[in-house]
C-alpha positions as CSV (number, residue, x, y, z in Angstrom):
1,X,-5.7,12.6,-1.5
2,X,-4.1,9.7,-3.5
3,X,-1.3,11.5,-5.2
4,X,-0.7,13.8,-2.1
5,X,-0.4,10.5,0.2
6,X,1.8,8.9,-2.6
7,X,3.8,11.9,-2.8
8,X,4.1,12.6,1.0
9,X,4.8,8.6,2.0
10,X,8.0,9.1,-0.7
11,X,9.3,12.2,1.1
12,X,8.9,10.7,4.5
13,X,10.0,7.5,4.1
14,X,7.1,6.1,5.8
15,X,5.8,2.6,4.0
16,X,2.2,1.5,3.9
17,X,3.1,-0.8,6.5
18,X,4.7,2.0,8.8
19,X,1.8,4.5,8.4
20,X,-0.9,2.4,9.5
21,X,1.6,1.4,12.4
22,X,1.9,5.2,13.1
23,X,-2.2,5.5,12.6
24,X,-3.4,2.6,14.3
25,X,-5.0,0.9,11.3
26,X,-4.7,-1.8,9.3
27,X,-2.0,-1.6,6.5
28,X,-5.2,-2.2,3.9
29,X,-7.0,0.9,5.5
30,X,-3.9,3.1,4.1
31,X,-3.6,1.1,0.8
32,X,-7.7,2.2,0.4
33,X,-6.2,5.6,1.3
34,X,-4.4,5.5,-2.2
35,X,-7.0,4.6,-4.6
36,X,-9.4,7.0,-5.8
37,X,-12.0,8.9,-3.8
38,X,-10.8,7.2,-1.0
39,X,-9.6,9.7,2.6
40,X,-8.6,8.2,5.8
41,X,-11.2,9.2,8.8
42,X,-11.4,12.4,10.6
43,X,-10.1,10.9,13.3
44,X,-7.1,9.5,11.7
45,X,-6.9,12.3,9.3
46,X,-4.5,14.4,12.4
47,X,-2.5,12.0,12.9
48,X,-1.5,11.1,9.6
49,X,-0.7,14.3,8.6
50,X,1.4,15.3,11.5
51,X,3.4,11.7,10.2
52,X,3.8,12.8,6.9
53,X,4.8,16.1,8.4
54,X,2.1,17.4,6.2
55,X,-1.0,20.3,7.3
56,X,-4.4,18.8,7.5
């Protein structure tokens, strides 16, 4: 998920800070989202991927 998120954020334009805006989270939620092993929630899983225009 790391690289995906890193690649997807860079093609949206979204920012850490805008994503977790967009999710409902805390911005450090989506910077955990980044590191290793780490996926966001099922329940914020949708969401995020319909920001970063991106299938689930």
């Amino acid at each position: 998920m790391n690289d995906a998120l890193r690649v997807a954020l860079s093609d949206t334009g979204h920012t850490i800070e805008s994503l977790a805006e967009t999710v409902g989270v805390d911005p450090k939620t989506v910077g955990r989202w980044l590191t290793e092993d780490r996926i966001p929630h099922a329940r914020h899983r949708l969401t995020a991927a319909e920001a970063l225009r991106r299938d689930v």
